[in-house]
Each structure stands twice: as structure tokens, then as C-alpha cells.
N, C-alpha and C positions, 0 to 999 in steps of 0.2 A: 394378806401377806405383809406382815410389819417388820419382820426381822433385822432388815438390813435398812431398815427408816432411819435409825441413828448413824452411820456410816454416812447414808446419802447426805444427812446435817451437816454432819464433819467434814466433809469434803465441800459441802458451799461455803462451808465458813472459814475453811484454806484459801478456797478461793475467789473468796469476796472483794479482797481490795484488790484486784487486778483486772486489766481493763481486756476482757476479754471482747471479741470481734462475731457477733451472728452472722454467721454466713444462710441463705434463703433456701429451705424447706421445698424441693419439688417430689413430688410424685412419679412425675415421667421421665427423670435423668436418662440418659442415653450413655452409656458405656458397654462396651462389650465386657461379662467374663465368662469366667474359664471354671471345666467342673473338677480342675486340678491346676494346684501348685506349676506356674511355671518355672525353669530355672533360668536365672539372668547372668549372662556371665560378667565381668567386670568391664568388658569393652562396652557391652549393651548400658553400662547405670549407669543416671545424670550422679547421684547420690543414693545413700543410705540413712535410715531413720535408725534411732536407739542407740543404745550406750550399751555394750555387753563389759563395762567397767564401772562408771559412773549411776547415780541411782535414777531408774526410771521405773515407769510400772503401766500396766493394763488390767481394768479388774472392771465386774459388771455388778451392781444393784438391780435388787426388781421389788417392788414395790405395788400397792394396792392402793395406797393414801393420793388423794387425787387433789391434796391440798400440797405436796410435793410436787409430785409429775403429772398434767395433767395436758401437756401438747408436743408436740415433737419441734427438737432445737439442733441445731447443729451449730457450737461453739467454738472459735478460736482464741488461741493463745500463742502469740510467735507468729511466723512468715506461713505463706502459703505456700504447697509444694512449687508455686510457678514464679515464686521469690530466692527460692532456696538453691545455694548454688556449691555446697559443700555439705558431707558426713554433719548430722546434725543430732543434739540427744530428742529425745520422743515419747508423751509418754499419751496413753489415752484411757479414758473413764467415760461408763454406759452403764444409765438410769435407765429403766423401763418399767414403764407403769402396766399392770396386768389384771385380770378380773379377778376376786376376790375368792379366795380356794378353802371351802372348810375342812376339805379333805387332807391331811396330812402328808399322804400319798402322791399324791396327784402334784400336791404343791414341790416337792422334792424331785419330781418327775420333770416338772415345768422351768427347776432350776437347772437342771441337768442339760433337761434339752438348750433353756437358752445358750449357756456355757457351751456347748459347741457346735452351736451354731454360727458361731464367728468364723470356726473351722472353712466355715464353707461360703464364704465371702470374700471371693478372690478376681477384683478386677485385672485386666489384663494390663502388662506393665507393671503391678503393684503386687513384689513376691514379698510374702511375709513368712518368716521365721520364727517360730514360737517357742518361748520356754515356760512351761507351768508350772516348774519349780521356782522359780524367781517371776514370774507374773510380768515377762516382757515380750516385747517384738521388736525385732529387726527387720526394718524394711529394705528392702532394694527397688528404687525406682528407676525408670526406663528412662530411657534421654528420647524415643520413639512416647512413650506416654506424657511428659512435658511437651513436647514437640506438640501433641494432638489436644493437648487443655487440659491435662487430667490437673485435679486440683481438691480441696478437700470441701467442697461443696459438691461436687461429684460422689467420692468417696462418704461421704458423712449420709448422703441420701440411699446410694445403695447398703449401705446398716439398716437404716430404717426401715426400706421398705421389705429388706430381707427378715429383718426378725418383725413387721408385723405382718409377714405371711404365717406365721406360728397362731395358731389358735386362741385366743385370750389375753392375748401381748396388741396394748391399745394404742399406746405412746411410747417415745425413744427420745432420749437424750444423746447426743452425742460430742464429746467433751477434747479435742484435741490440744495438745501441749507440745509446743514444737521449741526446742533451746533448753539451753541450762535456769533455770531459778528455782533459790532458796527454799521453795514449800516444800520440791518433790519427794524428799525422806519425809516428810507427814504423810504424803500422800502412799509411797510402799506401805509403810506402817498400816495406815488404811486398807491398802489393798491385803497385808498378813490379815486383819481381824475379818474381812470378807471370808478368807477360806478357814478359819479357825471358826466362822457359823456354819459355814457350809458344810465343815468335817463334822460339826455337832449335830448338823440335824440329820447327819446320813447314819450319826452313830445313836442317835432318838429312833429315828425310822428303823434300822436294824434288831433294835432292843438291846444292845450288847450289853451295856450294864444298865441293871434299874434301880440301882443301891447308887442313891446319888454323892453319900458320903462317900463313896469308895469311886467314883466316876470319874477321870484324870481329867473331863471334859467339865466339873463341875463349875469351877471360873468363869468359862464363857456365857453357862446358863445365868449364870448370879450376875451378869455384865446385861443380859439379853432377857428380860423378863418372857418374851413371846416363845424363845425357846422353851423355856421353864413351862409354862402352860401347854406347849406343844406335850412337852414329856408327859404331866401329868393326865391329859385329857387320853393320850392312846394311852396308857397304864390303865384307866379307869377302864377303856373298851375292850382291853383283855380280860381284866379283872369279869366283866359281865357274860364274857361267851361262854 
């Protein structure tokens, strides 16, 4: 699974010159959550995460190249939630390195599941808000979850350890951006050309058109060489039944 290799490039090389902060990799965080959305009313928040004005973004990679991802990180950018003491912007990015799928099927299946698998990543104190149309979150935090530690070394680990309960998913990257700077319209941009692969290879896997001159999605195969062989190799396996 290489498709989305050149993305994860892109996005380290926005974020190269900034001094991002490793927060420590545990296994055994201790957080309580929840197998639903709680709701926070305004009395209950210390603050809120994102911008539903200004540009922020949330978008996932997944990856097979082990010379990319090859350990699990939990990155900061900006304050931590136990810093934060006002409505702040927000944005976050997740690399995961996965076992290598020849099946085309199966690989499309595995993008799907990770993608919402976020859905369900819901520590207590910590209500998020999603939009898939614009690729953001809005958080609400608990003035009871600061109170008790919560912080994003907490948060950053239960990601991880929830998407490598997923079958074939090895390593996790986890990419937090807390404040306003200058990259994050690269970064949206980045996160449109994520779902402009992902619409491609749902519109490969489906068969919709196989006449690539005529295919509205042609662009992004000619940007995405692995898509392009994706297309070609199921054509060939119809071609043979």
C-alpha cells in the first residue's frame, strides 16, 4: 500500500522546520472511555479545539513502506491540553504503517475500516464533533477532564493503541497541531488530495469507468502512479474470468 506515500512526504516537509515536542509512547494509559459521544454542555468546558472559520484539518495516511513509518510517535505542535486555557484552532494528522495487501479489495476495505475507526475513539471529557466535508474536528473539553490530567499523551496513545487493535495496522503516528500557523492551508490542501485518492480508488474498486480517457478521475491516477497500476492489474483480472 503506497498510495498515499507521497502525501505522507508532503506533510513532513510542511512540517520540517518546526519544532515539534515527542510526547512518550505508553501501552497501558489509563483513561476511561465511552462507547458513545457524550454531550458537554458550556458550563461543563475548560475550552474548545478547531476553528469552524479559520483553516484547520484532520486526515489519516496508511502506508506499507517501513522506511516512512516504522514506530509509533505521538507529536506535538503548540500547548498542551493542561496549558490551554481559551477556544483554541486545532488541527490533527495520522500516519499508520500497515502489512502489505496485494489484494485490492481487501486494501480498500482496510482504508475504510481505519477511517472510521476514529469514529470510535471517545475518551470521557473529550467530545468531538466531526465534519467529513471539510475534514475537521471540534473539540469540547471538560474543565472535570483537565482537572483529572487528561492531556495529549493520554489521548495520542489511546489512537494508537485503538487502531493497532485493527488487524494488520503495526505502527501509528500521531501528529497534533494546537494554534494558529502559516502551513495549515498546505496542510487542508493535503488533506483534499487524501480523499480525491480515496474517491479514486473506490471509483477503481467499483469499476465505474474503465475508459480512462473518458474517466473524470483521470488526473489523480496520472498524479498517483500506484493507483494507475491498481486500475490496470483488476482490468487485466476481469479480462481473464
Amino acid at each position: 500500500m503506497i498510495v498515499y506515500d507521497t502525501l505522507i512526504e508532503e506533510t513532513l516537509q510542511v512540517l520540517k522546520n518546526y519544532d515539534f515536542k515527542e510526547l512518550p509512547v505508553n501501552q497501558s494509559v489509563s483513561w476511561k472511555c465511552l462507547k458513545n459521544n457524550e454531550f458537554l454542555l458550556g458550563k461543563e468546558v475548560a475550552f474548545e479545539l478547531g476553528d469552524r472559520i479559520n483553516p484547520c484539518t484532520v486526515y489519516n495516511c496508511i502506508t506499507s513502506n517501513k522506511k516512512l513509518i516504522n514506530d509509533d510517535k505521538i507529536i506535538l505542535l503548540g500547548k498542551d491540553l493542561q496549558q490551554i486555557n481559551k477556544n483554541t484552532n486545532f488541527s490533527r494528522v495520522t500516519f499508520l504503517n500497515v502489512d502489505e495487501m496485494e489484494d485490492a479489495d481487501k486494501a480498500y476495505k482496510k482504508i475504510k475500516r481505519i477511517e472510521f475507526e476514529r469514529f470510535n475513539v471517545i475518551p470521557q471529557g473529550y467530545m468531538v464533533s466531526t465534519s467529513s466535508v471539510e475534514n475537521k474536528e471540534n473539540i469540547r473539553v471538560s474543565k472535570k477532564a483537565i482537572k483529572n490530567g487528561l492531556d495529549f499523551t493520554t489521548i495520542g496513545n489511546i489512537f494508537i493503541n485503538k487502531y493497532k487493535t485493527i488487524e494488520g495496522v503495526n505502527n501509528a503516528w500521531m501528529i497534533f497541531i494546537v494554534g494558529e500557523y502559516d502551513f495549515i492551508p498546505e496542510l487542508v490542501k493535503i488533506s483534499r488530495k487524501v480523499d480525491d485518492i480515496t474517491n479514486a480508488f473506490e471509483h477503481i474498486m467499483k469499476n465505474i469507468i474503465l475508459d480512462c480517457a473518458v474517466c473524470p478521475l483521470r488526473s489523480i491516477c496520472d498524479d498517483v502512479e500506484a493507483l494507475r497500476q491498481l486500475h490496470f492489474n483488476i482490468n487485466k483480472k476481469n479480462k481473464t474470468r
